[in-house]
C-alpha positions, 0 to 999 in steps of 0.5 A: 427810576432805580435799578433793583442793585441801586435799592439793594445799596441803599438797604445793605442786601443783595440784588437777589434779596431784592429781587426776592421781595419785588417779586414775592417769592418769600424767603425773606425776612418782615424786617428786611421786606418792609425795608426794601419796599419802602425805599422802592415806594420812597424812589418811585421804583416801577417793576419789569411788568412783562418779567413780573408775568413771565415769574408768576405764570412759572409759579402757576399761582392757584386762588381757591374760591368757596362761595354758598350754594344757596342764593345761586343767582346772587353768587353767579354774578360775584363769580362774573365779577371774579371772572371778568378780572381774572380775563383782565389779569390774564398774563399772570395765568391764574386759575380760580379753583371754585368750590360751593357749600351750604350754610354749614361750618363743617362743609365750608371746613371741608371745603378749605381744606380740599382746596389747601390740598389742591395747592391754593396760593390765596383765598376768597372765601364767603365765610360762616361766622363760626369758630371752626372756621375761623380757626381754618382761617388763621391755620392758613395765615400761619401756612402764608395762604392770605385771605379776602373775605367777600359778601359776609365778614368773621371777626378776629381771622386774620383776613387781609381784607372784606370785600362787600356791603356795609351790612349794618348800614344796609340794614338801616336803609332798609329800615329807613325804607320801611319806615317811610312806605308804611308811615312808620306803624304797623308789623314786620315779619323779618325772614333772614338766611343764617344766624351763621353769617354775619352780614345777615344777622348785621342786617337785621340789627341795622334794621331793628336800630332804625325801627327802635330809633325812628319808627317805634311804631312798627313793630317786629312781629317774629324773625326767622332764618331760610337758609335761603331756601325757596320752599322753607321761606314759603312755609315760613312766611305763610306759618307768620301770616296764620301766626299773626293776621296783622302782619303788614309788612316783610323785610327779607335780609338774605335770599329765600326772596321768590319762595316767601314772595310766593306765599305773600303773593298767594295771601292777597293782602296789601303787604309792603316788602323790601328785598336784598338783591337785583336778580330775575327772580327779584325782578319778576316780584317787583314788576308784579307790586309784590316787592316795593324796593329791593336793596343792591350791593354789587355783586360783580364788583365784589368779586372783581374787586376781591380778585383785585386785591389778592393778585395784588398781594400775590403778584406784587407783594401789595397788601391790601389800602384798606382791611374793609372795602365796602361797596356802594347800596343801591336801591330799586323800585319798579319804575327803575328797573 
């Protein structure tokens, strides 16, 4: 194995070049970096692990973590994903500084910048599709802050990577579902969370495809947004049913899932249902014949895997294999629970 003075030979710079780039500390030239960790890759140069930890824990690397408030259960369990890696990483000493906000562009804007004020060196971020955001995100590219976006994408950010479902592909599984236990007729009330996110409205889109592909018998009665709220997905779900007695069918693409199963339960009628999400609350609704399938995306995994890929990047210099990660789907009836 090299030495760091044997790489610094081979690409013409100095030891404390090296040392800079195997160790992140920036203040180096793309061209120059990109030389050095190729010929560290290319002669299987393996890094001082117990000198790395001492270099990063003087460097107290911050990671900020801006989730939704909304669908709590959900985002607690990629917030168990995010700590059990971080116990892992434990002898880097970095500490995740969390913060939480509503489907809003200008409250998830604040809450980037709060957390660039408090000295993040990375951010994990569950972005609102929105320019302004989008804009924030590029500023902290610029500002050498590198970005992992989980659960939910926005295009064209600049973001090293995407940790989560393929949400178009969710949405044709769940159409796939739907199909097959309604025997492909019938109409389908859809309760989505934000227009603002893009994995939601992807869902939705994966869904229609299938229906319109395979199953233009079942017909789409109306699409409404919750904002993942309980009390506005009961009303939205009890105005459909009075809106249009022949509903038979629901997908919920997001959260909002006790509240509107609240009011389908209330309607006594013989409704098929597909959910996103496994969490108690989900559960208690598939145990009662409410809901017949939910659809899993693995939130611990994501944010472990998330936390994974920056610390790389911070930690060693590795950018991320690939730009998007995607988790596995998983379904659950009651007789898997």
């Amino acid at each position: 194995m090299p030495t760091m003075q044997e790489i610094a030979a081979l690409a013409g710079v100095s030891r404390g070049t090296v040392d800079r780039v195997l160790n992140n500390r920036g203040g180096v030239s793309e061209e120059t970096k990109k030389k050095i960790l190729e010929i560290a890759e290319m002669s299987n140069y393996e890094p001082n692990k117990a000198g790395i930890a001492l270099a990063v824990q003087k460097r107290n690397l911050k990671i900020g973590v801006l989730l939704f408030e909304q669908s709590g259960l959900f985002f607690e369990d990629i917030k168990k994903g995010l700590a059990e890696k971080n116990e892992e990483l434990s002898v880097y000493g970095i500490s995740l500084l969390y913060r939480q906000t509503d489907f809003d562009e200008k409250a998830q804007v604040a809450g980037i910048r709060e957390l660039v004020e408090s000295g993040i060196n990375g951010l994990i971020i569950a972005p609102c599709n929105h320019e302004s955001v989008k804009k924030e995100l590029l500023q902290l590219e610029a500002d050498g802050i590198p970005v992992i976006t989980v659960n939910t994408d926005i295009n064209d950010s600049h973001r090293l990577a995407y940790v989560g479902s393929n949400p178009f592909k969710c949405g044709q599984v769940a159409g796939g579902l739907m199909g097959m236990i309604t025997g492909g007729s019938g109409r389908v009330g859809i309760i989505t969370g934000s227009h603002e996110l893009q994995g939601h409205e992807a869902r939705v889109q994966g869904f229609t495809e299938i229906l319109g592909r395979k199953f233009p018998g079942l017909v789409i009665s109306d699409i409404e947004e919750c904002k993942d709220d309980d009390y506005r997905s009961y009303e939205i779900v009890q105005k459909m049913l009075s809106d249009d007695p022949d509903i038979t069918a629901f997908f919920f693409t997001a959260g909002g899932v006790y509240g509107g199963c609240k009011a389908i339960a209330a309607a006594e009628g013989d409704y098929k249902v597909i959910t996103f999400d496994d969490i108690e609350t989900t559960r208690e609704y598939i145990r009662s014949d409410i809901i017949t399938a939910t659809i899993c995306q693995d939130p611990v995994s994501q944010g472990s895997r998330a936390l994974s890929l920056l610390a790389d990047v911070l930690v060693l210099g590795k950018l991320p294999d690939e730009a998007t990660n995607y988790t596995d789907i998983n379904i659950k009836i009651k007789e898997s629970l």
